[in-house]
C-alpha positions as CSV (number, residue, x, y, z in Angstrom):
1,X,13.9,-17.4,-20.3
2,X,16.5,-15.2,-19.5
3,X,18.9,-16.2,-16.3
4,X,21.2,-14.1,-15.0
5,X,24.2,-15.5,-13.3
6,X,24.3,-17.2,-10.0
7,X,25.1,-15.2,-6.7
8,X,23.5,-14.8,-3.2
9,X,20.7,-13.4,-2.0
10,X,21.5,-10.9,0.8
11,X,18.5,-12.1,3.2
12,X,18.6,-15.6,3.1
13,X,21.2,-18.2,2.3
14,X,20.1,-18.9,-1.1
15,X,21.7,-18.4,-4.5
16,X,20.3,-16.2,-6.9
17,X,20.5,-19.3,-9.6
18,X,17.6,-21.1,-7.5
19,X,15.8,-17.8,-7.1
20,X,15.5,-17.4,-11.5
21,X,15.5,-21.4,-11.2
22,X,12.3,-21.9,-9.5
23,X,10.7,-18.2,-11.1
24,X,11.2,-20.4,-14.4
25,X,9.5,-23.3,-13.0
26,X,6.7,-21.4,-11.7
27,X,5.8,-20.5,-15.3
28,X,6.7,-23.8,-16.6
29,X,4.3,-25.7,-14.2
30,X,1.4,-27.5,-17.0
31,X,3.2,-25.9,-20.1
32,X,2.3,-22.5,-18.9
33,X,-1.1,-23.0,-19.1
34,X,-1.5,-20.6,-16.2
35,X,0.3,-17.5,-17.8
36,X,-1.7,-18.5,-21.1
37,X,-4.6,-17.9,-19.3
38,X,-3.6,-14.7,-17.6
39,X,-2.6,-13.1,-20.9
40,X,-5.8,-14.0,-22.3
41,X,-7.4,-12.0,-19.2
42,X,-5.1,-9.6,-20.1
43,X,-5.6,-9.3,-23.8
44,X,-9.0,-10.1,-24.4
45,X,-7.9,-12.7,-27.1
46,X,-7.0,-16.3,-26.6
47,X,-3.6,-16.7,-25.8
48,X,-2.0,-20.5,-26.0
49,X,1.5,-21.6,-25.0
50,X,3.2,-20.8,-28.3
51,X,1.9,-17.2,-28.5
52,X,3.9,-16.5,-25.5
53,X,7.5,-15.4,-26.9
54,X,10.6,-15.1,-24.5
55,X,10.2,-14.0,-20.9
56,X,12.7,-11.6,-19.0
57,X,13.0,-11.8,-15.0
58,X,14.8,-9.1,-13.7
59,X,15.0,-8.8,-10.0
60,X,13.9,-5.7,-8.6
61,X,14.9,-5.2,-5.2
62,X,15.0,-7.6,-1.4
63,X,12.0,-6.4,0.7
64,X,11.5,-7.7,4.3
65,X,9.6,-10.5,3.3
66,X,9.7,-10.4,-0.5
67,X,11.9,-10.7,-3.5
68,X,9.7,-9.3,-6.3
69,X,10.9,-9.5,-9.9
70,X,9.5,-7.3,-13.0
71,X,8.4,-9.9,-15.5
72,X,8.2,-9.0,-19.6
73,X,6.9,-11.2,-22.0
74,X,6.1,-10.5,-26.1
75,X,2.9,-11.4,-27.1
76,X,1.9,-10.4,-31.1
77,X,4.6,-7.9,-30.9
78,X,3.3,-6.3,-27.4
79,X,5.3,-6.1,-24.6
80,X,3.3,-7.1,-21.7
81,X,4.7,-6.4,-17.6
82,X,3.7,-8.3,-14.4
83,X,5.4,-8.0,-11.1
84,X,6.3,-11.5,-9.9
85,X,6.2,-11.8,-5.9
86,X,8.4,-14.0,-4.5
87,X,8.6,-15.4,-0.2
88,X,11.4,-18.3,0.9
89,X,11.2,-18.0,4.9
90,X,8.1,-19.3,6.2
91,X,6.9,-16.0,7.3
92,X,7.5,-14.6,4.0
93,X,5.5,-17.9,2.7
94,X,2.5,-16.7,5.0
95,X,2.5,-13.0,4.6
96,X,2.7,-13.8,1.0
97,X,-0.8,-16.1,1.0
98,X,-2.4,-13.3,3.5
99,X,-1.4,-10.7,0.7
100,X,-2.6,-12.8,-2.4
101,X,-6.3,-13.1,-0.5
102,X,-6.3,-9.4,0.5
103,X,-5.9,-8.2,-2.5
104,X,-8.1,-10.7,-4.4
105,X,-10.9,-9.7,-2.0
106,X,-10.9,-5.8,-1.9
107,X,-10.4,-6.1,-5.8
108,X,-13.8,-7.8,-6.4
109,X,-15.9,-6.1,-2.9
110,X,-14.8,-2.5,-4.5
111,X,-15.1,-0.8,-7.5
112,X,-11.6,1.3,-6.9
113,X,-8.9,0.5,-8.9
114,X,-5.9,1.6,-6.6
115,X,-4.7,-1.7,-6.1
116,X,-2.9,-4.1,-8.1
117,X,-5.1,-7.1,-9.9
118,X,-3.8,-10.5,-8.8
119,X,-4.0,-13.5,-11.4
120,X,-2.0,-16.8,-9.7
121,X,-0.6,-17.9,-6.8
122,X,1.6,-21.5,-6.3
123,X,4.7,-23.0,-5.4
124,X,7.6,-24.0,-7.3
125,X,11.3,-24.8,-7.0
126,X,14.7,-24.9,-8.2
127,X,16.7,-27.8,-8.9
128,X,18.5,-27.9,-5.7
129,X,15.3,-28.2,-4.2
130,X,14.9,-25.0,-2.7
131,X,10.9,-24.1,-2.5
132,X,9.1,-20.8,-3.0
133,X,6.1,-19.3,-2.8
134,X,4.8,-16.9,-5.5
135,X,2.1,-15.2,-6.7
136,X,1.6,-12.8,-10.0
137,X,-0.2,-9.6,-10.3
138,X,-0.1,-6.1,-12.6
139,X,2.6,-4.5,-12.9
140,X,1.9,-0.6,-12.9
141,X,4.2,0.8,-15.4
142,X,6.5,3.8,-14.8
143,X,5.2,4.3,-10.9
144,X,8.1,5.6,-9.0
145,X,8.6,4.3,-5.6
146,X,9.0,7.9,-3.4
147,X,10.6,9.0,0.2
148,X,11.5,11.7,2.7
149,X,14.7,12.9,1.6
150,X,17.3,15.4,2.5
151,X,18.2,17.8,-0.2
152,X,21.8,18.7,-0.1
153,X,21.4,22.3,-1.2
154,X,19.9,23.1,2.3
155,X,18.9,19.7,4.0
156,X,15.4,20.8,4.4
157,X,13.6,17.0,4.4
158,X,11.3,16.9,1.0
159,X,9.6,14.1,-0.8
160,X,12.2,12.5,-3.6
161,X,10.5,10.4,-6.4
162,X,12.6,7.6,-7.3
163,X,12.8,7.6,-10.7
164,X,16.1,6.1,-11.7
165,X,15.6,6.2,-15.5
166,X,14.5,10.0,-15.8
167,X,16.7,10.8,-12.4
168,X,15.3,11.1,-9.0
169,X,13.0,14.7,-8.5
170,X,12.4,16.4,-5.3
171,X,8.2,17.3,-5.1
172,X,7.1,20.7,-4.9
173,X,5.5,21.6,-1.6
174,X,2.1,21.6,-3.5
175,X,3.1,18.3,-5.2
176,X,3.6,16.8,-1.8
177,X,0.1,17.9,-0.4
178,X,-1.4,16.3,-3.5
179,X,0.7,13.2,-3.3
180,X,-0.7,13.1,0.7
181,X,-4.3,14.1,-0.2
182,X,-4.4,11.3,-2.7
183,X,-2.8,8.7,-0.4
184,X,-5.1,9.5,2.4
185,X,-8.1,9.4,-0.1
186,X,-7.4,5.9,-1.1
187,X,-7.1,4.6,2.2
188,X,-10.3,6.1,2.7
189,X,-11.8,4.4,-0.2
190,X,-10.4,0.7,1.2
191,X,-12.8,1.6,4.5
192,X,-15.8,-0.5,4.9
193,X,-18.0,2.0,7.2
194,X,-20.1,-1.2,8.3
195,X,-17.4,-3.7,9.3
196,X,-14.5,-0.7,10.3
197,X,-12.1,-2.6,8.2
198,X,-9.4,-0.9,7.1
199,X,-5.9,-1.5,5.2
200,X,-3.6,-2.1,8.1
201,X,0.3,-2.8,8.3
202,X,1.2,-0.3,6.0
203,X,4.5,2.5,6.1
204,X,5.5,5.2,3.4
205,X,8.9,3.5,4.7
206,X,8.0,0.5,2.9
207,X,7.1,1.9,-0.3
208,X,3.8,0.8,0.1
209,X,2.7,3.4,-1.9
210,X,4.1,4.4,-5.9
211,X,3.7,7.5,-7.9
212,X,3.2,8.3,-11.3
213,X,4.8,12.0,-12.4
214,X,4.4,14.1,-14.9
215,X,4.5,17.7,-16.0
216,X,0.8,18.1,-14.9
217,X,-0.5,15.5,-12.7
218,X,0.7,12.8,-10.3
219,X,-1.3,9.7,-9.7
220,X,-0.7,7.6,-6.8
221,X,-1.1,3.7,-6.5
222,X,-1.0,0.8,-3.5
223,X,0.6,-1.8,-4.0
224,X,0.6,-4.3,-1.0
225,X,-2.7,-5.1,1.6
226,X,-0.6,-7.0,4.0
227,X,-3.4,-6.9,6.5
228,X,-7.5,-5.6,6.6
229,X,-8.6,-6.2,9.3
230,X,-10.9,-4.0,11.7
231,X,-10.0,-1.3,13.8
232,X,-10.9,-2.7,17.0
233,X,-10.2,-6.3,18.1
234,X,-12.8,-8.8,18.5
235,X,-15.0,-7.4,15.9
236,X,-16.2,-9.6,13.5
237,X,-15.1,-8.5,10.3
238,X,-18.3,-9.7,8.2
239,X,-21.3,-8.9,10.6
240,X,-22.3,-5.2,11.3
241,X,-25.5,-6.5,13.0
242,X,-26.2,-4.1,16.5
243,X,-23.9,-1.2,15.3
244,X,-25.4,2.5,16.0
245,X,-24.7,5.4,14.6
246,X,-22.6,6.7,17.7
247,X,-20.5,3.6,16.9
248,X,-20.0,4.1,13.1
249,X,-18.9,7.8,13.5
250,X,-16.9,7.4,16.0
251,X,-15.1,4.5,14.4
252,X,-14.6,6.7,11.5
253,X,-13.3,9.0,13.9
254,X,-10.6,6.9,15.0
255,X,-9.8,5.8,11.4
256,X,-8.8,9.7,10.8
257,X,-6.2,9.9,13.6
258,X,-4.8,6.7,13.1
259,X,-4.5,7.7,9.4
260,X,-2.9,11.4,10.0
261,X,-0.2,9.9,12.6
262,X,0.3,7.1,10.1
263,X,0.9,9.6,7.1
264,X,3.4,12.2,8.9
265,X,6.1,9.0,9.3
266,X,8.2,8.2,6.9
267,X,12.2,6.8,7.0
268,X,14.8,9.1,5.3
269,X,15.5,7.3,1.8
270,X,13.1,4.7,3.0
271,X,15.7,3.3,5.4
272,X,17.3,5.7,7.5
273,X,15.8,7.9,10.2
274,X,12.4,8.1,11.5
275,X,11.0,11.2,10.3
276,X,8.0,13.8,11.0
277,X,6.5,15.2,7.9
278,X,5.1,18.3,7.2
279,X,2.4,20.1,8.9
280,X,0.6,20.6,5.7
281,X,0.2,16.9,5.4
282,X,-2.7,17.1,8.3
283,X,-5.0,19.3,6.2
284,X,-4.2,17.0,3.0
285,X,-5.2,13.8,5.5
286,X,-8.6,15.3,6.2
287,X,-8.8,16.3,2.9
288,X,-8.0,13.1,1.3
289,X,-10.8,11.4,3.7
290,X,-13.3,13.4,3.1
291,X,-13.1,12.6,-0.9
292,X,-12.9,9.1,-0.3
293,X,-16.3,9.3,2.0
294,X,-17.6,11.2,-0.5
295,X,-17.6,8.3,-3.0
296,X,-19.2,6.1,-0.6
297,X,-22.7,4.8,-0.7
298,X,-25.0,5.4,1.7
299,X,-25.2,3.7,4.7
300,X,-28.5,2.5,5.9
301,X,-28.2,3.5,9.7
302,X,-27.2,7.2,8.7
303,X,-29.8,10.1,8.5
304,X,-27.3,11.5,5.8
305,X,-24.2,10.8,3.3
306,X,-21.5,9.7,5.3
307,X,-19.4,12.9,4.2
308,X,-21.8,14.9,5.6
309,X,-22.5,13.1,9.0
310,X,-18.8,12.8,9.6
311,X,-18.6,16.6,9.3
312,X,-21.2,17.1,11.8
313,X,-19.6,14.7,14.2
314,X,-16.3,16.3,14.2
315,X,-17.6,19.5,14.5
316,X,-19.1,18.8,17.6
317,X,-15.5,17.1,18.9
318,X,-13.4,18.8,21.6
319,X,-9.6,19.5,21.9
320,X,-10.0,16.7,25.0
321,X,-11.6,14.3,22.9
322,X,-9.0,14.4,20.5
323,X,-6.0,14.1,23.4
324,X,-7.9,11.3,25.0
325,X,-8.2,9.1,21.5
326,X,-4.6,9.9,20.2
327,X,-3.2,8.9,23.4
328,X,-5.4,5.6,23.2
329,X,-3.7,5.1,19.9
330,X,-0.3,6.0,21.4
331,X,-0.4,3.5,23.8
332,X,-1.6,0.2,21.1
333,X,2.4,1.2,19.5
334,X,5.1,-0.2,21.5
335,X,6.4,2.0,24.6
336,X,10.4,2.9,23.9
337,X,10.0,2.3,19.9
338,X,11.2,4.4,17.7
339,X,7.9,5.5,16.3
340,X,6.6,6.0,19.8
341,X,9.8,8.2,20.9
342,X,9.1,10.6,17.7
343,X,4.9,10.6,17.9
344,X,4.7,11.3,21.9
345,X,6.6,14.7,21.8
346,X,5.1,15.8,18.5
347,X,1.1,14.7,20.0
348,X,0.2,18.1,20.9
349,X,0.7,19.5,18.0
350,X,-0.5,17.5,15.9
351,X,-4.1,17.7,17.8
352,X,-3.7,21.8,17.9
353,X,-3.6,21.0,13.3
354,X,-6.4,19.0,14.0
355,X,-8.6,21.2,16.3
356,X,-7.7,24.3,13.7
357,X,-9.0,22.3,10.9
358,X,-12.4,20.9,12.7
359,X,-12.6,24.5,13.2
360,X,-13.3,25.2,9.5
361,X,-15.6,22.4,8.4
């Protein structure tokens, strides 16, 4: 295994040599039975110990919680890639074992494949004794990690794909309602209509989300579920029992606006300030759910398709209506935050996109 040389992590007071230390361990643990068996997965074809040729850990960047690396591994002259997640504070440690659940679950309750697939989770550590918590899932090949950006020709804020090998590209304005439709389309697809479930936790800040680019598509993946839970507190997230249709729809409802406030935020290069996207990133929102309802099945309690009941209800939605929910959702962020200061003064509108759009289903 390749190892490079020993240095400090910038988070946490631990040396990069028992950060590759304990990675090596983790594969090591029962003469890598455990990545055997995932490359068999993988491969369709039994894989034992000696198949597996060298591995090479390459550290890929220092997230809040995280510190994933990029694994590579030769198997009968294939190159194979896995992404390595890695947690050393305690609350890394639990947000890590939320994460590996999350993803295991919506991976086997939906058919989508958006996410990443998950293989093994377990502990290991270096020599110094140092323990970490890890857990090893796909790695999705040249996806590009992407951000509100300021362009120095004219600083206009556009979407910048982070593509260090081929060089980073600015979107087109038509690329960048695609890239929203698609995003709001697959946290559409994530929704359970009967429990109100949804992905929760995520920010475009955090590269949550990754792109794939080329000369005539762009395909969008998610890479993290660091919480699904449902929209409203004390709502049992496995019984739907006593749930109308009023209820449903409007849940759905809420599920929207929460989405289109969530997709207009984003942090120049990921890190700096709190920005306000587009306006055309409203109509790619709806747009975006109403794809992903259209791929759901039909829900029992509902005269119709989901789609097609949702249209009806919004139609039949006021400008007040709207005010009254977004400023319920206003209120759940914390008063004086920075995403509070730049949502409040940008709320109206955002609900005058909204109403034009209802307008026109």
């Amino acid at each position: 295994m390749a190892r490079p040389e020993t240095g400090k992590l910038s988070e946490f007071e631990v040396s990069h040599g028992d950060y590759f230390e304990s990675i090596c361990s983790f594969f090591e643990q029962n003469g890598c039975q455990a990545l055997s068996r995932v490359l068999t997965q993988r491969l369709q074809h039994t894989i034992v110990p000696e198949d597996i040729g060298q591995l090479r850990i390459h550290l890929e960047k220092h997230g809040e919680f995280y510190h994933p690396a990029r694994i590579e591994t030769d198997v009968f002259g294939q190159t194979l890639s896995f992404v390595l997640n890695v947690a050393v504070s305690d609350i890394g440690k639990k947000h890590l074992a939320d994460e590996f659940q999350n993803l295991k679950r919506l991976n086997a309750e939906f058919s989508e494949t958006y996410l990443p697939q998950v293989y093994t989770a377990a502990e290991a550590a270096s020599r110094s004794g140092t323990a970490f918590s890890m857990f090893l899932g796909e790695w999705f090949e040249d996806y590009h990690e992407f951000h509100i950006s300021r362009e120095n020709s004219d600083r206009r804020n556009r979407v910048c794909v982070w593509d260090d090998r081929k060089g980073r590209k600015y979107l087109s304005h038509q690329q960048t309602l695609r890239l929203y439709r698609q995003a709001s389309r697959i946290m559409t697809c994530y929704y359970n209509i009967a429990t109100f479930e949804h992905i929760a936790k995520w920010h475009h800040a955090a590269g949550d989300f990754i792109i794939h680019l080329d000369q005539k598509s762009l395909d969008l993946r998610l890479i993290t579920v660091r919480g699904y839970a449902p929209l409203f507190g004390g709502v049992s997230s496995r019984e739907s029992g006593g749930r109308n249709v009023e209820q449903i729809l409007q849940a759905l409802l809420i599920f929207l606006l929460k989405l289109s406030l969530r997709m207009r935020l984003d942090r120049i290069d990921g890190v700096g300030e709190l920005v306000w996207s587009d306006p055309g990133v409203v109509r790619s929102t709806v747009e975006g759910v109403f794809e992903g309802l259209a791929q759901k099945p039909a829900e029992p309690l509902l005269p119709d398709a989901v789609a097609t009941c949702f249209q009806y209800y919004l139609s039949v939605c006021n400008e007040q209506d709207l005010i009254e929910l977004l400023n319920s959702i206003l209120q759940t962020i914390q008063p004086g935050s920075e995403e509070y200061l730049l949502i409040k003064p940008n709320l109206s509108e955002h609900v005058g996109l909204l109403i034009e759009l209802i307008r026109e289903i």
